[in-house]
N, C-alpha and C positions, 0 to 999 in steps of 0.2 A: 654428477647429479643433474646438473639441466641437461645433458643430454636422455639424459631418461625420466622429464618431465617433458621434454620437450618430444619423445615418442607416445608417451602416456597424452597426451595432448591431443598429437597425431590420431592415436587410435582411438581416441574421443568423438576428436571430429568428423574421419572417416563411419562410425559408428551412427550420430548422430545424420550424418549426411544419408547413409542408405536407410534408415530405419523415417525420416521426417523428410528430409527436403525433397529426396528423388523422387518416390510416390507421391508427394506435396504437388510437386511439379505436373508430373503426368495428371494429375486429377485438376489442376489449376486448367491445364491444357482444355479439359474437358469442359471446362468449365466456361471457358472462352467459346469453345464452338456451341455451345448449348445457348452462350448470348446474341452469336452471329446469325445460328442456322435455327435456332427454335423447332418444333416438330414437323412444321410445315417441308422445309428443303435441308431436311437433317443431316442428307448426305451430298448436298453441294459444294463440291468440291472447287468449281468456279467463284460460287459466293464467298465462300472462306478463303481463296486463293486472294480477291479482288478486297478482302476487308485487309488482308494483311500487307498487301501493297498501300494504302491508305496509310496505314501506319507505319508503312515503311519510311514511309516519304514527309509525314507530320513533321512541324518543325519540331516538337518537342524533343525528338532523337537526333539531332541534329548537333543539340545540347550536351557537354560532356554531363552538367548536372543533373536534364532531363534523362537522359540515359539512365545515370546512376541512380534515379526518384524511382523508377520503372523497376532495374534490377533489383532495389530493396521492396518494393512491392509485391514483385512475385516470389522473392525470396519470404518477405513478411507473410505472404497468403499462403505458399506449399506449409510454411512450418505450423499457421493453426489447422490448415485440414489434417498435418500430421499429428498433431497434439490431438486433434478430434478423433482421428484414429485408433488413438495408443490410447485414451479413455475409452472410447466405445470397445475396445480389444477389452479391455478389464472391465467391464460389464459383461461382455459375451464370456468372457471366462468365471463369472457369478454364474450366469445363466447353463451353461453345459455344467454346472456342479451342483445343481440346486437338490435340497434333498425330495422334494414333490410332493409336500405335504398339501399344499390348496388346489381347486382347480384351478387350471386345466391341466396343470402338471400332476395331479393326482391320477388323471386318468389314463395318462403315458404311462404311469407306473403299472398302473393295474392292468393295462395293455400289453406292457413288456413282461411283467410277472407271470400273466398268463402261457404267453408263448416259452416262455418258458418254462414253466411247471409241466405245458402239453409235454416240451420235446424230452424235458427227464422224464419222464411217464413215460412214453415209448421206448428211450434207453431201458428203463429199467421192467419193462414188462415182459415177465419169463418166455413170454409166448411170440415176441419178435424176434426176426431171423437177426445173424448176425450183421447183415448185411444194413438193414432197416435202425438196428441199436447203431451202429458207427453212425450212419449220416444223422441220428437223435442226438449224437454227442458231441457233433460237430457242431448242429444248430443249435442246442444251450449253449456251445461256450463262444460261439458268436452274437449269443444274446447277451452271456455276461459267463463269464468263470464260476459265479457263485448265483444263487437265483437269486434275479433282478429285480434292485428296489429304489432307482434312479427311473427321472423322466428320461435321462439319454446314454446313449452305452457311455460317454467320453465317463460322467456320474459312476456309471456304473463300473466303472472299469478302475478309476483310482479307487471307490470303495472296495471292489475285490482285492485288492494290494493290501488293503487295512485286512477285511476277514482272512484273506488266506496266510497270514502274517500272526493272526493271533490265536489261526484254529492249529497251525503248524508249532508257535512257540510259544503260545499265549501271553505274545505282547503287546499290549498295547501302544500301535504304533504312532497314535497322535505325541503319548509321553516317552516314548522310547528314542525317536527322530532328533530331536534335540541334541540328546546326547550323543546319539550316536553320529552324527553329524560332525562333533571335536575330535571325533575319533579314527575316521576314516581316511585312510593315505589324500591327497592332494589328486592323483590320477581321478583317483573316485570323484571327489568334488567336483572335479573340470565336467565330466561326463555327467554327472546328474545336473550340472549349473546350464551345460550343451542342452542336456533335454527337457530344461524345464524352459528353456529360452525360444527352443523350435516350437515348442507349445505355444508362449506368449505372442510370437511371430504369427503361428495359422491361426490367433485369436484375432491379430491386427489387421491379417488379411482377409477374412470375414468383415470387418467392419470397414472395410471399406469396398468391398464388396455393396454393405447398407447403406452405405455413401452416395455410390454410383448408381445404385435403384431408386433414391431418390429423386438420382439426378432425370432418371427416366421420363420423368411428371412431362418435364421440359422439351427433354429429346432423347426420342428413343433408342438411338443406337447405345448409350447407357446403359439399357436395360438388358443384351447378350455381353454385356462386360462385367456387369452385377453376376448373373448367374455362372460365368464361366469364374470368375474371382471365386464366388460363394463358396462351389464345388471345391476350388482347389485347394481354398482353407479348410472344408468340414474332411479332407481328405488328409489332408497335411497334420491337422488338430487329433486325427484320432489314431496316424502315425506315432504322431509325436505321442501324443497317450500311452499308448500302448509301451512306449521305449523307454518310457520313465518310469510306470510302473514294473516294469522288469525290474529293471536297473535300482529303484529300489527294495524290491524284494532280495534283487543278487546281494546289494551290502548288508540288510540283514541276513541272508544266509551264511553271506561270507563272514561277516563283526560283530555277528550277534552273542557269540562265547567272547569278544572282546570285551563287548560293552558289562558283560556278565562278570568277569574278570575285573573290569575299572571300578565296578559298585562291589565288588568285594565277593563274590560265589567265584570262587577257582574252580569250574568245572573236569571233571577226570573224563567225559565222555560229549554227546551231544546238546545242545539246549532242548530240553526238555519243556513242557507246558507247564507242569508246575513251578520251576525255577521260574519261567516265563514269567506266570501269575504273581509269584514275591515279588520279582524285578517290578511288574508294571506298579504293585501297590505301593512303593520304595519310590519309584519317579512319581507317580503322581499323586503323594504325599497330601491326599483329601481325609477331614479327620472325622469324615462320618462314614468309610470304610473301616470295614472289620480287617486287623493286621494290617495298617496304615502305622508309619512311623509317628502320624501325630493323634493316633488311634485314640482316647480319652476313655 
Protein backbone atom coordinates (compact mmCIF):
# COMPACT_ATOMS: atom_id res chain seq x y z
CA UNK A 1 0.00 0.00 0.00
CA UNK A 2 2.60 2.85 0.43
CA UNK A 3 4.21 1.78 -2.37
CA UNK A 4 1.33 2.56 -4.42
CA UNK A 5 0.63 5.87 -2.63
CA UNK A 6 3.90 6.61 -2.87
CA UNK A 7 3.60 6.28 -6.91
CA UNK A 8 0.25 7.81 -6.88
CA UNK A 9 2.23 10.70 -5.35
CA UNK A 10 4.89 10.43 -7.79
CA UNK A 11 2.50 10.78 -10.69
CA UNK A 12 0.96 13.81 -8.89
CA UNK A 13 3.84 15.48 -8.61
CA UNK A 14 5.22 14.87 -11.94
CA UNK A 15 1.71 15.88 -13.26
CA UNK A 16 1.63 18.99 -11.41
CA UNK A 17 5.17 19.87 -12.26
CA UNK A 18 4.63 19.75 -16.24
CA UNK A 19 1.08 21.26 -16.20
CA UNK A 20 2.34 24.54 -13.29
CA UNK A 21 5.93 24.81 -12.63
CA UNK A 22 7.72 24.28 -15.96
CA UNK A 23 5.62 26.86 -18.04
CA UNK A 24 5.59 28.87 -14.52
CA UNK A 25 9.29 28.97 -15.06
CA UNK A 26 9.70 29.58 -18.69
CA UNK A 27 7.12 32.54 -18.43
CA UNK A 28 9.03 33.70 -14.93
CA UNK A 29 12.12 33.71 -17.23
CA UNK A 30 10.22 36.18 -19.32
CA UNK A 31 9.45 37.81 -17.06
CA UNK A 32 12.88 38.67 -15.74
CA UNK A 33 14.03 39.93 -19.19
CA UNK A 34 11.04 42.19 -19.70
CA UNK A 35 12.50 43.84 -16.16
CA UNK A 36 16.13 43.86 -17.52
CA UNK A 37 15.71 44.83 -21.12
CA UNK A 38 12.34 46.81 -21.41
CA UNK A 39 11.37 47.66 -25.13
CA UNK A 40 14.21 49.81 -25.52
CA UNK A 41 17.24 46.96 -25.80
CA UNK A 42 14.76 43.82 -25.88
CA UNK A 43 17.26 41.84 -27.40
CA UNK A 44 20.46 42.70 -25.50
CA UNK A 45 21.97 39.96 -25.06
CA UNK A 46 25.04 41.72 -23.33
CA UNK A 47 22.66 43.64 -21.05
CA UNK A 48 20.94 40.48 -19.82
CA UNK A 49 24.27 38.61 -19.92
CA UNK A 50 25.89 41.59 -17.47
CA UNK A 51 22.60 41.66 -15.23
CA UNK A 52 22.90 38.01 -14.48
CA UNK A 53 26.59 38.10 -13.63
CA UNK A 54 25.64 40.77 -10.93
CA UNK A 55 23.60 38.41 -9.52
CA UNK A 56 25.69 35.96 -9.77
CA UNK A 57 28.16 37.25 -7.66
CA UNK A 58 25.43 39.18 -5.05
CA UNK A 59 26.18 38.04 -1.59
CA UNK A 60 22.75 36.97 -1.18
CA UNK A 61 23.57 33.53 -3.24
CA UNK A 62 26.36 32.99 -1.45
CA UNK A 63 23.83 32.08 1.37
CA UNK A 64 22.77 28.51 1.63
CA UNK A 65 19.37 30.36 3.14
CA UNK A 66 19.54 33.10 0.40
CA UNK A 67 19.71 30.69 -2.11
CA UNK A 68 16.89 28.70 -0.85
CA UNK A 69 14.48 32.43 -0.34
CA UNK A 70 15.33 32.75 -4.22
CA UNK A 71 14.50 28.89 -5.16
CA UNK A 72 11.21 29.16 -3.29
CA UNK A 73 10.48 32.49 -4.97
CA UNK A 74 10.68 31.38 -8.33
CA UNK A 75 9.27 28.28 -7.46
CA UNK A 76 6.31 30.47 -5.54
CA UNK A 77 5.95 32.89 -8.97
CA UNK A 78 5.98 29.90 -11.84
CA UNK A 79 3.13 28.21 -9.68
CA UNK A 80 0.73 31.49 -9.62
CA UNK A 81 1.44 32.30 -13.35
CA UNK A 82 0.47 28.49 -13.61
CA UNK A 83 -2.62 28.64 -11.54
CA UNK A 84 -3.38 32.00 -13.73
CA UNK A 85 -3.08 29.82 -16.65
CA UNK A 86 -5.24 26.89 -15.82
CA UNK A 87 -8.09 29.74 -14.77
CA UNK A 88 -7.66 31.67 -17.70
CA UNK A 89 -7.62 27.97 -19.83
CA UNK A 90 -11.43 27.60 -18.10
CA UNK A 91 -12.49 30.76 -19.20
CA UNK A 92 -11.18 30.29 -22.73
CA UNK A 93 -12.97 26.95 -22.50
CA UNK A 94 -16.59 29.05 -21.56
CA UNK A 95 -15.61 31.35 -24.27
CA UNK A 96 -15.17 28.61 -27.54
CA UNK A 97 -18.63 27.04 -26.12
CA UNK A 98 -20.68 29.90 -25.77
CA UNK A 99 -24.07 29.64 -27.37
CA UNK A 100 -23.93 33.42 -29.09
CA UNK A 101 -26.79 34.72 -28.16
CA UNK A 102 -25.56 38.68 -27.58
CA UNK A 103 -23.42 40.75 -29.66
CA UNK A 104 -20.89 40.31 -30.89
CA UNK A 105 -21.01 36.81 -30.75
CA UNK A 106 -24.41 36.85 -32.32
CA UNK A 107 -22.95 38.17 -35.33
CA UNK A 108 -20.24 35.22 -35.73
CA UNK A 109 -23.30 33.24 -35.62
CA UNK A 110 -24.99 34.72 -38.24
CA UNK A 111 -21.74 34.94 -40.24
CA UNK A 112 -21.00 31.33 -39.87
CA UNK A 113 -24.69 30.28 -40.41
CA UNK A 114 -24.54 32.09 -43.47
CA UNK A 115 -21.64 30.43 -44.99
CA UNK A 116 -23.03 27.78 -44.55
CA UNK A 117 -26.56 27.71 -45.63
CA UNK A 118 -24.52 29.37 -49.06
CA UNK A 119 -22.31 26.04 -49.25
CA UNK A 120 -25.63 23.58 -48.69
CA UNK A 121 -27.36 25.60 -51.38
CA UNK A 122 -24.75 24.72 -53.90
CA UNK A 123 -24.47 20.99 -52.57
CA UNK A 124 -27.93 20.76 -53.09
CA UNK A 125 -28.69 22.67 -56.12
CA UNK A 126 -29.80 20.24 -59.00
CA UNK A 127 -28.05 22.30 -61.57
CA UNK A 128 -24.27 22.06 -60.04
CA UNK A 129 -21.76 19.86 -61.50
CA UNK A 130 -20.68 17.03 -59.39
CA UNK A 131 -17.54 18.33 -59.18
CA UNK A 132 -18.87 21.97 -57.65
CA UNK A 133 -21.59 19.78 -55.16
CA UNK A 134 -18.27 17.78 -53.56
CA UNK A 135 -16.15 20.77 -52.82
CA UNK A 136 -19.97 22.60 -51.31
CA UNK A 137 -19.98 19.51 -49.03
CA UNK A 138 -16.74 19.58 -47.98
CA UNK A 139 -17.00 23.42 -47.18
CA UNK A 140 -20.29 22.96 -44.90
CA UNK A 141 -18.90 20.25 -42.97
CA UNK A 142 -15.90 22.31 -42.37
CA UNK A 143 -18.14 24.86 -41.20
CA UNK A 144 -19.95 22.56 -39.01
CA UNK A 145 -21.49 18.89 -39.59
CA UNK A 146 -24.89 20.28 -39.06
CA UNK A 147 -25.67 24.02 -39.92
CA UNK A 148 -23.96 26.32 -37.76
CA UNK A 149 -25.20 27.93 -34.70
CA UNK A 150 -22.17 28.64 -32.60
CA UNK A 151 -19.77 31.86 -32.65
CA UNK A 152 -16.71 29.17 -33.13
CA UNK A 153 -16.50 25.81 -34.89
CA UNK A 154 -14.79 24.40 -31.39
CA UNK A 155 -19.09 25.53 -30.32
CA UNK A 156 -20.15 24.17 -33.11
CA UNK A 157 -18.62 21.05 -33.27
CA UNK A 158 -19.45 19.65 -29.69
CA UNK A 159 -23.06 20.88 -30.48
CA UNK A 160 -23.13 18.72 -33.74
CA UNK A 161 -22.20 15.54 -31.50
CA UNK A 162 -25.58 16.51 -29.44
CA UNK A 163 -27.66 16.92 -33.01
CA UNK A 164 -26.31 14.15 -34.82
CA UNK A 165 -26.64 12.00 -31.66
CA UNK A 166 -30.35 12.71 -31.25
CA UNK A 167 -31.33 13.04 -35.02
CA UNK A 168 -29.63 9.35 -35.38
CA UNK A 169 -31.25 8.00 -31.91
CA UNK A 170 -33.10 10.46 -30.64
CA UNK A 171 -31.29 10.81 -27.52
CA UNK A 172 -30.91 13.29 -25.80
CA UNK A 173 -27.35 13.40 -25.05
CA UNK A 174 -27.02 16.05 -22.20
CA UNK A 175 -29.39 13.17 -20.04
CA UNK A 176 -28.29 10.17 -21.64
CA UNK A 177 -24.21 10.92 -20.98
CA UNK A 178 -24.60 10.36 -17.32
CA UNK A 179 -25.55 7.27 -17.58
CA UNK A 180 -23.98 6.10 -20.07
CA UNK A 181 -20.77 6.97 -18.67
CA UNK A 182 -21.49 3.87 -15.58
CA UNK A 183 -21.65 1.84 -18.24
CA UNK A 184 -18.89 1.94 -20.65
CA UNK A 185 -15.80 -0.58 -20.21
CA UNK A 186 -12.81 1.38 -18.38
CA UNK A 187 -10.73 1.42 -22.09
CA UNK A 188 -13.59 3.92 -23.06
CA UNK A 189 -13.25 6.11 -20.14
CA UNK A 190 -9.23 6.29 -20.36
CA UNK A 191 -9.77 7.63 -24.09
CA UNK A 192 -12.57 10.01 -23.54
CA UNK A 193 -10.92 11.25 -19.97
CA UNK A 194 -7.26 11.46 -22.80
CA UNK A 195 -9.53 13.59 -24.89
CA UNK A 196 -11.27 15.74 -22.90
CA UNK A 197 -7.77 16.57 -21.10
CA UNK A 198 -5.85 17.42 -24.59
CA UNK A 199 -8.74 19.75 -24.85
CA UNK A 200 -8.12 21.40 -21.29
CA UNK A 201 -4.26 21.46 -22.14
CA UNK A 202 -4.75 23.54 -25.89
CA UNK A 203 -7.36 25.77 -23.53
CA UNK A 204 -4.18 26.31 -21.09
CA UNK A 205 -2.03 26.96 -23.84
CA UNK A 206 -3.95 29.79 -25.42
CA UNK A 207 -4.02 31.47 -22.14
CA UNK A 208 -0.84 31.70 -21.87
CA UNK A 209 -0.36 32.42 -25.02
CA UNK A 210 -2.72 35.86 -23.37
CA UNK A 211 -0.17 35.91 -20.86
CA UNK A 212 2.78 36.52 -22.93
CA UNK A 213 0.80 39.39 -25.24
CA UNK A 214 0.51 41.07 -22.29
CA UNK A 215 3.76 40.75 -21.53
CA UNK A 216 4.39 42.49 -25.12
CA UNK A 217 3.21 46.23 -23.58
CA UNK A 218 6.75 45.93 -21.90
CA UNK A 219 8.82 43.89 -24.36
CA UNK A 220 8.35 43.04 -27.49
CA UNK A 221 9.82 39.93 -28.34
CA UNK A 222 6.64 38.42 -26.22
CA UNK A 223 4.58 39.44 -28.70
CA UNK A 224 5.97 36.47 -31.70
CA UNK A 225 5.81 33.98 -28.59
CA UNK A 226 2.10 35.19 -27.87
CA UNK A 227 1.06 34.47 -31.39
CA UNK A 228 3.07 31.47 -32.22
CA UNK A 229 1.67 29.82 -28.65
CA UNK A 230 -2.03 31.30 -29.70
CA UNK A 231 -1.81 29.24 -33.06
CA UNK A 232 -0.71 26.18 -31.56
CA UNK A 233 -3.46 26.09 -28.87
CA UNK A 234 -6.40 27.13 -31.40
CA UNK A 235 -4.86 24.27 -33.36
CA UNK A 236 -4.35 21.72 -30.87
CA UNK A 237 -8.04 22.80 -29.25
CA UNK A 238 -9.84 22.07 -32.28
CA UNK A 239 -7.77 18.69 -32.75
CA UNK A 240 -8.54 17.78 -29.54
CA UNK A 241 -12.46 18.85 -30.42
CA UNK A 242 -12.78 17.05 -33.04
CA UNK A 243 -11.40 13.63 -31.24
CA UNK A 244 -13.71 13.89 -28.53
CA UNK A 245 -16.59 14.49 -30.22
CA UNK A 246 -15.97 11.37 -32.35
CA UNK A 247 -15.22 9.40 -29.57
CA UNK A 248 -18.18 10.30 -28.12
CA UNK A 249 -20.48 9.57 -30.72
CA UNK A 250 -18.37 6.10 -31.19
CA UNK A 251 -19.74 5.12 -27.33
CA UNK A 252 -23.07 6.03 -28.14
CA UNK A 253 -23.03 4.15 -31.28
CA UNK A 254 -21.28 1.37 -29.62
CA UNK A 255 -23.63 1.49 -25.71
CA UNK A 256 -26.30 2.94 -26.72
CA UNK A 257 -28.50 -0.68 -26.93
CA UNK A 258 -26.60 -1.03 -23.71
CA UNK A 259 -27.73 1.85 -21.92
CA UNK A 260 -31.28 0.84 -23.52
CA UNK A 261 -31.09 -2.58 -22.10
CA UNK A 262 -29.97 -1.12 -18.30
CA UNK A 263 -33.29 1.04 -18.30
CA UNK A 264 -35.05 -1.94 -19.21
CA UNK A 265 -36.08 -1.90 -23.40
CA UNK A 266 -34.33 -5.24 -24.54
CA UNK A 267 -34.00 -4.35 -27.84
CA UNK A 268 -34.19 -7.43 -30.68
CA UNK A 269 -32.61 -5.00 -33.42
CA UNK A 270 -31.01 -1.39 -33.63
CA UNK A 271 -31.80 1.75 -31.35
CA UNK A 272 -34.17 3.26 -33.09
CA UNK A 273 -35.50 7.26 -32.48
CA UNK A 274 -38.45 6.40 -31.09
CA UNK A 275 -37.00 4.06 -28.42
CA UNK A 276 -34.43 6.89 -28.38
CA UNK A 277 -37.35 9.48 -27.57
CA UNK A 278 -38.92 7.18 -24.39
CA UNK A 279 -35.30 6.64 -23.10
CA UNK A 280 -34.57 10.47 -23.12
CA UNK A 281 -38.15 11.20 -21.37
CA UNK A 282 -37.19 8.27 -18.72
CA UNK A 283 -33.75 10.06 -18.00
CA UNK A 284 -34.80 13.29 -17.78
CA UNK A 285 -37.76 12.71 -15.73
CA UNK A 286 -39.06 16.65 -16.11
CA UNK A 287 -42.86 16.58 -15.15
CA UNK A 288 -44.04 18.97 -17.46
CA UNK A 289 -43.23 16.60 -20.45
CA UNK A 290 -45.81 14.71 -21.88
CA UNK A 291 -44.76 10.56 -21.16
CA UNK A 292 -42.46 11.83 -18.34
CA UNK A 293 -42.13 9.20 -15.49
CA UNK A 294 -43.32 11.96 -13.10
CA UNK A 295 -45.86 13.13 -15.90
CA UNK A 296 -48.98 14.42 -13.62
Amino acid sequence: MTGFLGEIGQKLADRWAALLVVPGLLYLAAVTATAVLGQAHAVSYPDLSRKIEDWATSPALKSGGGTALIIAAALAGSVVAGLAAAAGGRFIEIGWTLPGERAPAKWLVGWRRHRSQQAKAIADNPNSSPAEAGQAMARADRICLVEADRPTWIGDRLRACRVRVERAYGLDLDAAWPRLWLIVPDSVRTELGAARDAFGAAARLTAWAILYLILGAWWWPAVPIALITGATGIIRARQATDNLADLVEAAVDLHGRGLAAQIGENLAGPLTPAIGQLLSRQMRKSSWEPGSPLDR
